[in-house]
Z-matrix of the N, CA and C atoms (Angstrom, degrees):
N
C 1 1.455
C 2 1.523 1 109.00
N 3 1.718 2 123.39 1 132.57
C 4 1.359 3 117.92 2 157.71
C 5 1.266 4 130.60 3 -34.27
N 6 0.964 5 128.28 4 160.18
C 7 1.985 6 123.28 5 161.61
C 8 1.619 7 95.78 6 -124.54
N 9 1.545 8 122.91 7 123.26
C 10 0.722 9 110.93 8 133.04
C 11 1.437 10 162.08 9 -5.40
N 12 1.075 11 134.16 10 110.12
C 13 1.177 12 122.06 11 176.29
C 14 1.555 13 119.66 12 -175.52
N 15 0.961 14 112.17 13 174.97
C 16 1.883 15 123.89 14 -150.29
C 17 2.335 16 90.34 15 -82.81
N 18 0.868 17 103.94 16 160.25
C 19 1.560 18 112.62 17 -161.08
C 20 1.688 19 102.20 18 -105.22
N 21 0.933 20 117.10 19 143.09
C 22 1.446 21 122.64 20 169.55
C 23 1.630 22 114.87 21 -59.52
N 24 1.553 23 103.14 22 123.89
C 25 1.905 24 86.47 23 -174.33
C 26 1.002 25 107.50 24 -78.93
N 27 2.198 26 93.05 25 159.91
C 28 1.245 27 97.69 26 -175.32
C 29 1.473 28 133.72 27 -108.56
N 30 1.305 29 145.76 28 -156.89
C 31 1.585 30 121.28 29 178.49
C 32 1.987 31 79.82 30 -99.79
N 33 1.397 32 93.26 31 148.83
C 34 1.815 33 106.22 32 149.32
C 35 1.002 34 99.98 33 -104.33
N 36 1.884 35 97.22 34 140.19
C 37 1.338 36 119.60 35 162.40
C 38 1.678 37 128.68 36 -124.29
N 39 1.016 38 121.73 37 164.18
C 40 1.789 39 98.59 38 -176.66
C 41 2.040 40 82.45 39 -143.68
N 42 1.281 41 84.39 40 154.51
C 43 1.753 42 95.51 41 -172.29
C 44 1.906 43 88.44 42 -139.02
N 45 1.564 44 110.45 43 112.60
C 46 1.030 45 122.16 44 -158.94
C 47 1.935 46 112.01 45 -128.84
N 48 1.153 47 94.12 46 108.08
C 49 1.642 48 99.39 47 -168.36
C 50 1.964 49 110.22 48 -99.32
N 51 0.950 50 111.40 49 130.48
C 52 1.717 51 117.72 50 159.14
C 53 1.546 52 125.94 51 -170.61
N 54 1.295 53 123.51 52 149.10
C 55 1.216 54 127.19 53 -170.37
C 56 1.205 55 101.56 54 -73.21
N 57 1.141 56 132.07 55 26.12
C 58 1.779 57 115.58 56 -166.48
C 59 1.897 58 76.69 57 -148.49
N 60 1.658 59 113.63 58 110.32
C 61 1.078 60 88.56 59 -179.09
C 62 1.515 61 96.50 60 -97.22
N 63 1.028 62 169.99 61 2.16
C 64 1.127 63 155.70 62 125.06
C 65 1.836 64 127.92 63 -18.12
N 66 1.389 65 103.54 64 -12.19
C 67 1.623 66 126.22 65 172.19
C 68 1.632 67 91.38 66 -84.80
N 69 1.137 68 118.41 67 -48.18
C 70 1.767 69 126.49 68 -168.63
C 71 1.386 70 97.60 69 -59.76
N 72 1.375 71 115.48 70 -74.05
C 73 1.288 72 115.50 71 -175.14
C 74 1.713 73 130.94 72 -55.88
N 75 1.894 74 114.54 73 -13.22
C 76 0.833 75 123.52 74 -178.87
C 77 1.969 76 101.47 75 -83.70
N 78 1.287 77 107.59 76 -53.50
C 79 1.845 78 112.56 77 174.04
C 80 1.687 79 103.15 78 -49.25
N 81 1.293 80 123.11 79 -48.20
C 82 1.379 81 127.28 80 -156.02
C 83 1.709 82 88.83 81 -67.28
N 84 1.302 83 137.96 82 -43.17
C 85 1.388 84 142.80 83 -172.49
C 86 1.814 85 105.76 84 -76.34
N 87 1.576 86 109.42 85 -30.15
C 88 1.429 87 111.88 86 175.29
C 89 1.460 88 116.30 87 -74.12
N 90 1.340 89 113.68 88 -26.79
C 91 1.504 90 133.46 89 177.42
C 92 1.809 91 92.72 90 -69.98
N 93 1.277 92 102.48 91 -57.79
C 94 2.220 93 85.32 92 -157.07
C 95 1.823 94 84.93 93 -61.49
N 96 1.262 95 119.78 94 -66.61
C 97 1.579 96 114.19 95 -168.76
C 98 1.629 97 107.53 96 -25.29
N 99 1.108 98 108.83 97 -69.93
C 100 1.334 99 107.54 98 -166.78
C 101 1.539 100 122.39 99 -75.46
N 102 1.335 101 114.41 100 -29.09
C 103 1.622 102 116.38 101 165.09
C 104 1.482 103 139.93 102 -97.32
N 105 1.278 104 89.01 103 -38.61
C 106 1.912 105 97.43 104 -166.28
C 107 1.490 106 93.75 105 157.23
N 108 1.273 107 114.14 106 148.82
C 109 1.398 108 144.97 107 147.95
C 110 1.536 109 117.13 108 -21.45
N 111 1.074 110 129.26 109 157.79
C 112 1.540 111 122.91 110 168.98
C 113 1.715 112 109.13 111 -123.25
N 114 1.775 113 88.61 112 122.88
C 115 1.520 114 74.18 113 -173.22
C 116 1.382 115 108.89 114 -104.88
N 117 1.854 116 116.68 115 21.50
C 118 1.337 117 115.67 116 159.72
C 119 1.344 118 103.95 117 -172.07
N 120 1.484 119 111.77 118 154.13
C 121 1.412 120 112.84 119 -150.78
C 122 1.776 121 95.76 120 -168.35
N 123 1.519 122 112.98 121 124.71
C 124 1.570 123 117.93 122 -149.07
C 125 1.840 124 78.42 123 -98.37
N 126 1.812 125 99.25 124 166.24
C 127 1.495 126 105.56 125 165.72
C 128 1.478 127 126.11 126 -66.39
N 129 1.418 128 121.79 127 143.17
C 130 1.434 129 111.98 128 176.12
C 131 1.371 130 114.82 129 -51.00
N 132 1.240 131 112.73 130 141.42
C 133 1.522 132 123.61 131 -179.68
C 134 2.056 133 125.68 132 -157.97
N 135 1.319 134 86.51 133 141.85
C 136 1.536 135 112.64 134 -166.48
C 137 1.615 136 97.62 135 -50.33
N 138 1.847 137 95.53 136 110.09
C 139 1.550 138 81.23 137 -174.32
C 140 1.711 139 94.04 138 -103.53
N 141 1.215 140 115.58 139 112.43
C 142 1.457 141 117.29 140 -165.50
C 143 1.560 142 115.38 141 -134.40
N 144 1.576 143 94.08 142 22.82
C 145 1.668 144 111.65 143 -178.01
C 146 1.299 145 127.15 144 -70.80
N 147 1.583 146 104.05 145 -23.02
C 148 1.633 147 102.77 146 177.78
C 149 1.613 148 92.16 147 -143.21
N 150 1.164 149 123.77 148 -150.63
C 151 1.519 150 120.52 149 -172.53
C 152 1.885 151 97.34 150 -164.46
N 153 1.482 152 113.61 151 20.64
C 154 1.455 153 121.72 152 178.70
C 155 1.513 154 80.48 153 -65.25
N 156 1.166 155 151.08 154 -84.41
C 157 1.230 156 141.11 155 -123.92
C 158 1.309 157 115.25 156 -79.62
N 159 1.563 158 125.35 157 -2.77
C 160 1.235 159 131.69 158 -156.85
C 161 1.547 160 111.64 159 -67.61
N 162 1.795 161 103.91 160 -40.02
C 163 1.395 162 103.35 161 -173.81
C 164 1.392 163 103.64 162 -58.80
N 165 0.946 164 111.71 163 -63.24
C 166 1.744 165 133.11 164 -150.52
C 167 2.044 166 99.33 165 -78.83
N 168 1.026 167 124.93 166 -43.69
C 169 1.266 168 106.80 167 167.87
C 170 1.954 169 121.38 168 -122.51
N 171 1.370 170 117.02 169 34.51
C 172 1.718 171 144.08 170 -176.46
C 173 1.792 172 90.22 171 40.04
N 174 1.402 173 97.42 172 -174.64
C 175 1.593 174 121.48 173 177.89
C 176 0.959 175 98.39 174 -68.58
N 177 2.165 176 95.32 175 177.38
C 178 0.890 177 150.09 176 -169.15
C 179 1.914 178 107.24 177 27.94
N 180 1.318 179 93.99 178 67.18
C 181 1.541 180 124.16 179 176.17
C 182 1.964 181 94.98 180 -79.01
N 183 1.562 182 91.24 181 140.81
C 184 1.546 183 110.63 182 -162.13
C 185 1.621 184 100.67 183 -121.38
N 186 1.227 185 118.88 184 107.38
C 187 1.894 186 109.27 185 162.24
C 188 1.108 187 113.15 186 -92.06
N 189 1.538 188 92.93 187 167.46
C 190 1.673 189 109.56 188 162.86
C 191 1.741 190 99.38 189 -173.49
N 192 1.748 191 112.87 190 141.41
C 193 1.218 192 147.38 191 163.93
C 194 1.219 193 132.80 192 -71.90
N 195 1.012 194 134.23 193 107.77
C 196 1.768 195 141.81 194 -174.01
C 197 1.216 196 105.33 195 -113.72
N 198 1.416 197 121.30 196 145.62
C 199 1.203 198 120.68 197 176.12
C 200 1.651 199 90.18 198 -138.16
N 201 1.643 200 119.64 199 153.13
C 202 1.672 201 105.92 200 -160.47
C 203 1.974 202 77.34 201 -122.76
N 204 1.595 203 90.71 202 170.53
C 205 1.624 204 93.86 203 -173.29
C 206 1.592 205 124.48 204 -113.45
N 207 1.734 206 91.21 205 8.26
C 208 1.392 207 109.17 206 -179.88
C 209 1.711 208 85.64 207 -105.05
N 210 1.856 209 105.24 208 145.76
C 211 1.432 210 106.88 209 -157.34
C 212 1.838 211 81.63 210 -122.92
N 213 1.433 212 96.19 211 158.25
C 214 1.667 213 106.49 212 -164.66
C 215 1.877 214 97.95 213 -137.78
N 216 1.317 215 116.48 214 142.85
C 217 1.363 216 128.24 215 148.82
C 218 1.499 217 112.20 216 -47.65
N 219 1.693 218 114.94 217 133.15
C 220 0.940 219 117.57 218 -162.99
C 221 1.731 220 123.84 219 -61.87
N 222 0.929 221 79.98 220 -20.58
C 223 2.397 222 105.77 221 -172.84
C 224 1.476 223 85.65 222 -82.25
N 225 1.036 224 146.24 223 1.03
C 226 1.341 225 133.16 224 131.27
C 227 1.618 226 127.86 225 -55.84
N 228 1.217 227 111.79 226 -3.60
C 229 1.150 228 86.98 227 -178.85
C 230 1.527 229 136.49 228 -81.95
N 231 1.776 230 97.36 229 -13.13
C 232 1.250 231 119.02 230 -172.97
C 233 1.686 232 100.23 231 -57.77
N 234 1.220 233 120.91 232 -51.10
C 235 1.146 234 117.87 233 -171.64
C 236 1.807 235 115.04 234 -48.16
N 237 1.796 236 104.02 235 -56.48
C 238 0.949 237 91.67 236 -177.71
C 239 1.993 238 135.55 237 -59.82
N 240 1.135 239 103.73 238 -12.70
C 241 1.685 240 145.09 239 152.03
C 242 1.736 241 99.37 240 -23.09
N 243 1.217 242 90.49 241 -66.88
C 244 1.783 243 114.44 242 -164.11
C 245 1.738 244 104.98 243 -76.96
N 246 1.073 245 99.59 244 -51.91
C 247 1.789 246 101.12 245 165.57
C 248 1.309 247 113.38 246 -41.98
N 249 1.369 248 99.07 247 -81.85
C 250 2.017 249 117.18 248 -177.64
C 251 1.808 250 98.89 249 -25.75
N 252 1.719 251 110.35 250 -74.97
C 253 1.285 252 109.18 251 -170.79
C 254 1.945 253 111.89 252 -46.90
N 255 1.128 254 113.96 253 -78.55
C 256 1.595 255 120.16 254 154.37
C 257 1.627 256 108.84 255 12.57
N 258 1.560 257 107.57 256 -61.28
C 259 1.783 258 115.10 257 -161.50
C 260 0.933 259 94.97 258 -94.53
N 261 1.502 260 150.35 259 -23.30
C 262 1.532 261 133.50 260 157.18
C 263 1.198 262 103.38 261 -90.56
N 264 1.314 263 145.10 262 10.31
C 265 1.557 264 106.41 263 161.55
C 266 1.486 265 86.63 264 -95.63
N 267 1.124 266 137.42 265 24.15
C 268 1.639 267 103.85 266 177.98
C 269 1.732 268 99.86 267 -108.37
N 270 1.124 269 96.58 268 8.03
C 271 1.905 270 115.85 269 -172.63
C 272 1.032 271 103.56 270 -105.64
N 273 1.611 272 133.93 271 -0.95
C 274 1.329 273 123.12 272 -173.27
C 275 1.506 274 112.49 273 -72.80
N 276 1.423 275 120.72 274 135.51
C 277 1.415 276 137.87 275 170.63
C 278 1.359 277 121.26 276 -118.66
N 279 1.644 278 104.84 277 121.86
C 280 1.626 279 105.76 278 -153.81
C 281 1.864 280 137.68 279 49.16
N 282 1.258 281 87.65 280 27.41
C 283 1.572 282 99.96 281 -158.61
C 284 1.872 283 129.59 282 91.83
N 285 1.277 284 108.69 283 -14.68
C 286 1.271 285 122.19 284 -162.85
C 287 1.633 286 88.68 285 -92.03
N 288 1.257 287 116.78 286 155.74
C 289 1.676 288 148.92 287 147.28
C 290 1.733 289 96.97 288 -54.52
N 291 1.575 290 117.09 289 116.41
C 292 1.623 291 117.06 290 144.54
C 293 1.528 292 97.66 291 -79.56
N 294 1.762 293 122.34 292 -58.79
C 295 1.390 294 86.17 293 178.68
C 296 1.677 295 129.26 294 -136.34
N 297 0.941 296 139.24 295 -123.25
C 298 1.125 297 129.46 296 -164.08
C 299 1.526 298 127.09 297 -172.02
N 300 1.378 299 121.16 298 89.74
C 301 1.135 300 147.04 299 -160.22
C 302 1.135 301 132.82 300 -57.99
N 303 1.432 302 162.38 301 -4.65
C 304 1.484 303 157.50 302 -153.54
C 305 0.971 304 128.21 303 -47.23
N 306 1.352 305 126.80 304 81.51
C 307 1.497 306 127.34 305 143.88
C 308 1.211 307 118.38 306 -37.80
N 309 1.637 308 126.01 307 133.26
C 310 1.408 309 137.69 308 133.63
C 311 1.386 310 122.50 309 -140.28
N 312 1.335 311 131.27 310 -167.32
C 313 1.193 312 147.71 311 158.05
C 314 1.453 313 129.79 312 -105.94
N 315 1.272 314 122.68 313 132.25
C 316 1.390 315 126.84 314 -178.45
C 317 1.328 316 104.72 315 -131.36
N 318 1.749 317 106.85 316 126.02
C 319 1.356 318 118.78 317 -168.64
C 320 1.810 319 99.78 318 -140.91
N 321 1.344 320 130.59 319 -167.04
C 322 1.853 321 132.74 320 -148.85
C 323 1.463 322 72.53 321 -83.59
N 324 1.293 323 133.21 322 -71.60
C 325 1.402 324 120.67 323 -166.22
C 326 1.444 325 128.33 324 -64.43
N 327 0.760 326 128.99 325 -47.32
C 328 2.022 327 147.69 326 -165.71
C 329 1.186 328 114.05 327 -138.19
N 330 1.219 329 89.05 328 153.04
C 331 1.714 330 118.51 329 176.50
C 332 1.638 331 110.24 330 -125.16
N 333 1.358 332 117.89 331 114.31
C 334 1.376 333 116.72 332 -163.74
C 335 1.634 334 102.14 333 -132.21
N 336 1.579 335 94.03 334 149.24
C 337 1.870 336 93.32 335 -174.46
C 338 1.540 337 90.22 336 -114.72
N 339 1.877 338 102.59 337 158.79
C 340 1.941 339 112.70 338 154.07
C 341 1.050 340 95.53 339 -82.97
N 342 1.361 341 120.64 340 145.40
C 343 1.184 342 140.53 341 130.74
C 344 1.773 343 123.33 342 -116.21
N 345 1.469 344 113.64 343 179.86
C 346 1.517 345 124.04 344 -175.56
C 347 1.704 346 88.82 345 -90.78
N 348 1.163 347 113.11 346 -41.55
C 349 1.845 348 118.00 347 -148.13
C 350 1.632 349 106.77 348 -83.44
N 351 1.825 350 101.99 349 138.21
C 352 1.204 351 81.68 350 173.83
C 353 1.243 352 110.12 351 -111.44
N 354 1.423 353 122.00 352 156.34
C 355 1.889 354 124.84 353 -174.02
C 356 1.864 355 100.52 354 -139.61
N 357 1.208 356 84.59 355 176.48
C 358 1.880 357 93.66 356 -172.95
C 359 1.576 358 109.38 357 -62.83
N 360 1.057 359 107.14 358 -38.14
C 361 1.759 360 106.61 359 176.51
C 362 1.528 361 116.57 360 -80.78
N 363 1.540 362 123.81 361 -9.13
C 364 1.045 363 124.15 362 -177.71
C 365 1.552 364 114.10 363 -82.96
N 366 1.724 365 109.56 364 142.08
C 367 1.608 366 103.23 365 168.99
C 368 1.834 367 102.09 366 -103.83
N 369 1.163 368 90.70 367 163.49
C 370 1.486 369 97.95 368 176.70
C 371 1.624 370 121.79 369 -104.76
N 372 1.402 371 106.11 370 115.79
C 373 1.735 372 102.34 371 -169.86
C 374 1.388 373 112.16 372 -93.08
N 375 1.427 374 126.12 373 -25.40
C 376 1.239 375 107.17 374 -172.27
C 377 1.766 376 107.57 375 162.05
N 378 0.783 377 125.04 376 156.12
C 379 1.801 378 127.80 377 163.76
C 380 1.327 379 107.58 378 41.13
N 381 1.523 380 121.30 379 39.23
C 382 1.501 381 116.22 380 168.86
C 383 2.010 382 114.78 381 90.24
N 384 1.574 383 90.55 382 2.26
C 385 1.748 384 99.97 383 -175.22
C 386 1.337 385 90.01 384 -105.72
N 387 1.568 386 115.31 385 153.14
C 388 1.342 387 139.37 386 158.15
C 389 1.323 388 105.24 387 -138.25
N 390 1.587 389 104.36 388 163.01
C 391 1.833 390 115.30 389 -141.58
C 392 1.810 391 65.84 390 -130.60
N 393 1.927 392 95.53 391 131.56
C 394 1.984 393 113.43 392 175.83
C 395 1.197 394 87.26 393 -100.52
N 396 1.450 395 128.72 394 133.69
C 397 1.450 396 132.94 395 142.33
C 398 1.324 397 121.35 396 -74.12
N 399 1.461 398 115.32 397 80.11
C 400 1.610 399 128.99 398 178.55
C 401 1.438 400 114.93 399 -34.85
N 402 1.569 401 93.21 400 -91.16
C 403 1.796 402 111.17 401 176.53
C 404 1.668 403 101.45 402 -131.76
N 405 1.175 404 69.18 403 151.45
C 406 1.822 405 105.55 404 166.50
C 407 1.470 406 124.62 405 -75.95
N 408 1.574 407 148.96 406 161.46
C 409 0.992 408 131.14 407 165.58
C 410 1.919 409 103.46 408 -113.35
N 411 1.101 410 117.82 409 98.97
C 412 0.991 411 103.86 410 -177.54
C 413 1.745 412 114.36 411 -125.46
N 414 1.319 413 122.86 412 160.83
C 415 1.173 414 125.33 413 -167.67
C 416 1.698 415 124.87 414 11.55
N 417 1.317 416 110.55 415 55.98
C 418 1.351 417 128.01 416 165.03
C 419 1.419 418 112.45 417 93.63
N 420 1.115 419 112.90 418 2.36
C 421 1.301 420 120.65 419 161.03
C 422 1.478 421 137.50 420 -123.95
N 423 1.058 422 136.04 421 160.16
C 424 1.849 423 119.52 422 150.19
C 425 1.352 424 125.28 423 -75.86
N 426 1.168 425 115.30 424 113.87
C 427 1.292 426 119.09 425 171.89
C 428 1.203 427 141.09 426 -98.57
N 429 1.243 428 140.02 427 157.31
C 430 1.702 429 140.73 428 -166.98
C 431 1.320 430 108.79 429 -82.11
N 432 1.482 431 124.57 430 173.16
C 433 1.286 432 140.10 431 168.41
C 434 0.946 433 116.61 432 -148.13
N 435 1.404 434 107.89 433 153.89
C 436 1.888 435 105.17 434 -157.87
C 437 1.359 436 117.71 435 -56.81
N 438 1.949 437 122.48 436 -9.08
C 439 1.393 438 123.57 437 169.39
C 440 1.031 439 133.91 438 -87.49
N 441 1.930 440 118.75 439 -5.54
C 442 0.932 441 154.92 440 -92.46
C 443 1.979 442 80.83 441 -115.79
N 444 1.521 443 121.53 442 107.86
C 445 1.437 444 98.95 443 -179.35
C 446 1.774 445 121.16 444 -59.16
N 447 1.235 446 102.30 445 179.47
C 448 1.813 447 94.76 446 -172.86
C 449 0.970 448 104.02 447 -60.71
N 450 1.642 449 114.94 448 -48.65
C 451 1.840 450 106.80 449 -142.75
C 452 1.344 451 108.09 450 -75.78
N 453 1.945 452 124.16 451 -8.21
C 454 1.143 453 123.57 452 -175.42
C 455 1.765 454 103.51 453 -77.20
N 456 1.215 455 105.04 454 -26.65
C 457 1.488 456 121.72 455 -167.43
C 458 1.549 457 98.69 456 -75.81
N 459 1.128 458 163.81 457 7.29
C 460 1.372 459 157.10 458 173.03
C 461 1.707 460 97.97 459 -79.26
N 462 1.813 461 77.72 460 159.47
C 463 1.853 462 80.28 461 160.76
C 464 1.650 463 130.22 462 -66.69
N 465 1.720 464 96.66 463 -31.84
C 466 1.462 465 97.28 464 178.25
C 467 1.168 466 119.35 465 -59.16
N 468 1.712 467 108.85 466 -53.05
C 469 1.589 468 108.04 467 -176.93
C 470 1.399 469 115.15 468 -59.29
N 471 1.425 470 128.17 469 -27.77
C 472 1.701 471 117.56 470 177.16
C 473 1.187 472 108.18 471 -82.08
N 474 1.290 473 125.32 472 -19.63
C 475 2.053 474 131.06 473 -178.54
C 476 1.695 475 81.86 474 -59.88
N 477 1.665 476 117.73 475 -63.47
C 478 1.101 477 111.84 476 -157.75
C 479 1.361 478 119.47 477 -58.27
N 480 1.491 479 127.46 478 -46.36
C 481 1.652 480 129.11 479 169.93
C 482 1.032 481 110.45 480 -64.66
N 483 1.133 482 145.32 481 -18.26
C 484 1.189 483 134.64 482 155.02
C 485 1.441 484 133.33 483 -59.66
N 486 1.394 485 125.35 484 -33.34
C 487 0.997 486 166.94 485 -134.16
C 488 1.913 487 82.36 486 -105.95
N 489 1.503 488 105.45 487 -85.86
C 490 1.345 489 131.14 488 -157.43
C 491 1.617 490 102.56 489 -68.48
N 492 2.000 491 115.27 490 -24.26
C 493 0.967 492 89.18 491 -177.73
C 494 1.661 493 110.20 492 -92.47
N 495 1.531 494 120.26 493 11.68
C 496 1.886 495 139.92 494 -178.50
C 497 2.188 496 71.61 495 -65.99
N 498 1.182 497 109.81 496 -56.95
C 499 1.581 498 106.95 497 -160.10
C 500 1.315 499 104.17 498 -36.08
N 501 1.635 500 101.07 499 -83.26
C 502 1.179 501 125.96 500 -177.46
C 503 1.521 502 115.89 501 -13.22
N 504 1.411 503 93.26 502 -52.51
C 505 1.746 504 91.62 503 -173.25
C 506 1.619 505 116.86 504 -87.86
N 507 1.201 506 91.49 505 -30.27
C 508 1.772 507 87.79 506 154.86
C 509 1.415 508 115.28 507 -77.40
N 510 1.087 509 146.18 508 36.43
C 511 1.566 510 135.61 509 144.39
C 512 1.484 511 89.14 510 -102.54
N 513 1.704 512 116.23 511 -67.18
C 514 1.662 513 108.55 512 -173.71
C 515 2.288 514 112.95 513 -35.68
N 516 1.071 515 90.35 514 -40.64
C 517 1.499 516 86.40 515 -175.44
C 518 1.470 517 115.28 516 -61.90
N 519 1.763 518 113.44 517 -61.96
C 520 1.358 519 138.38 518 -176.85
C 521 1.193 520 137.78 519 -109.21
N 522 1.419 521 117.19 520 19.09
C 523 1.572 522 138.74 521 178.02
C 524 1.514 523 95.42 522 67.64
N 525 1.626 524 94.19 523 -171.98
C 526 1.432 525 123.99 524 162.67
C 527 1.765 526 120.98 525 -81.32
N 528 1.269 527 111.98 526 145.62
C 529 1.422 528 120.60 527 -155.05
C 530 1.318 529 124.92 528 -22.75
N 531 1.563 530 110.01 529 67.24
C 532 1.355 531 142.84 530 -178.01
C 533 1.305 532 128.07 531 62.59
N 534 1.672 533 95.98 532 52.41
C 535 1.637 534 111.39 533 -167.34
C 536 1.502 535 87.56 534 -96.35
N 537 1.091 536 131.48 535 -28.48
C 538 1.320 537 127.11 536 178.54
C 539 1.877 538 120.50 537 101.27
N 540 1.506 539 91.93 538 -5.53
C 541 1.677 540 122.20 539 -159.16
C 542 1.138 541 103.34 540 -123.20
N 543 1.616 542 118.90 541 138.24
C 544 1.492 543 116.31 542 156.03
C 545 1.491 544 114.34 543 -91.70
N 546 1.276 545 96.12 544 149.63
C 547 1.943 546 109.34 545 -176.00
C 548 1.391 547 106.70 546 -75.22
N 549 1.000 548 138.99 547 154.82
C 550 1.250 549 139.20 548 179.38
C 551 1.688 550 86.02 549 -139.90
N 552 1.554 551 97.25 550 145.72
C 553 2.127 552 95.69 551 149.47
C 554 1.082 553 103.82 552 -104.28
N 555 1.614 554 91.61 553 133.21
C 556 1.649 555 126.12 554 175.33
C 557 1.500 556 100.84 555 -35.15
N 558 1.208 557 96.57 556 138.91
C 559 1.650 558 119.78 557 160.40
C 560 1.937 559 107.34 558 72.14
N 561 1.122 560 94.00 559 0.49
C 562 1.659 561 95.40 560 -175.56
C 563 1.665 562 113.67 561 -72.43
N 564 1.342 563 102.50 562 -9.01
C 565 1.503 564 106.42 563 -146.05
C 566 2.166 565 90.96 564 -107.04
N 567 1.378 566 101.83 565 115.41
C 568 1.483 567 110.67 566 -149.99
C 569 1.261 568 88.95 567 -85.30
N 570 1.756 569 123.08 568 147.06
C 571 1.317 570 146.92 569 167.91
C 572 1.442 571 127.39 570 -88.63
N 573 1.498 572 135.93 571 127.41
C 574 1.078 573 123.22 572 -168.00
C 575 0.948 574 107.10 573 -115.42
């Protein structure tokens, strides 16, 4: 029989796209205020993998990856869900998204996104959020899945989780800059 028990925290991450990169850099500053610090964060880059977003937010759309260094229980993520949406609707122009928010979590095994939508690989957590199973971490790398969106699927983006998740496990191993401790945000950590 399983035993119960409370989950190893995980890193939040938000993967945040807009043509206005000055919108990027303004969320990326709303993220440390309001969450935690980033204790890794990939170069801006041409996210030009699919062209779904073109109507609704035009070209030459710009990403970039944050990973924060305060670590959260996973049933947090809904919240961060509610934030992300929150900071683009207050950006809406003419009705349209300038930009575009993704919350997830990245932990030793997976990398998982919120979304609104539900699909066959998706589980459902709660209040209209479902948790994407991106990639996998498997045999020394992160790997894709056949749902797996493009831009996660590049070499850069897996150099980068890979990369961020070497972090990850060095805070779980050795704290924050040699506190010896991992940070948690207060009150995140759920009671049974």
């Amino acid at each position: 029989m399983s035993r119960l028990k409370e989950p190893v925290p995980v890193a939040p991450i938000f993967a945040i796209f807009s043509s206005d990169v000055a919108l990027i850099e303004s969320a990326i500053e709303e993220i440390e205020k309001k969450w935690a610090p980033i204790l890794k964060k990939s170069a801006l880059f041409d996210f030009n993998q699919t062209k779904y977003y073109e109507k609704e937010m035009g070209a030459n759309l710009k990403k970039i990856f944050v990973v924060l260094e305060r670590f959260i229980s996973p049933n947090f993520l809904i919240n961060l869900k509610y934030w992300a949406y929150e900071f683009e609707f207050h950006h809406l122009e003419d009705r349209k998204r300038k930009i575009n928010i993704d919350p997830g979590l990245l932990s030793s095994e997976r990398l998982v996104l919120a979304t609104g939508k539900n699909y066959v690989h998706r589980i459902y957590l709660g209040k209209g959020v479902w948790v994407d199973l991106t990639l996998i971490f498997k045999k020394g790398s992160f790997r894709t899945l056949p749902w797996t969106y493009p831009d996660y699927a590049t070499d850069f983006s897996i150099d980068f989780w890979n990369n961020a998740r070497l972090s990850y496990l060095n805070v779980l191993r050795f704290g924050l800059k040699g506190q010896g401790v991992v940070e948690f945000i207060p009150g995140l950590w759920p009671s049974f």
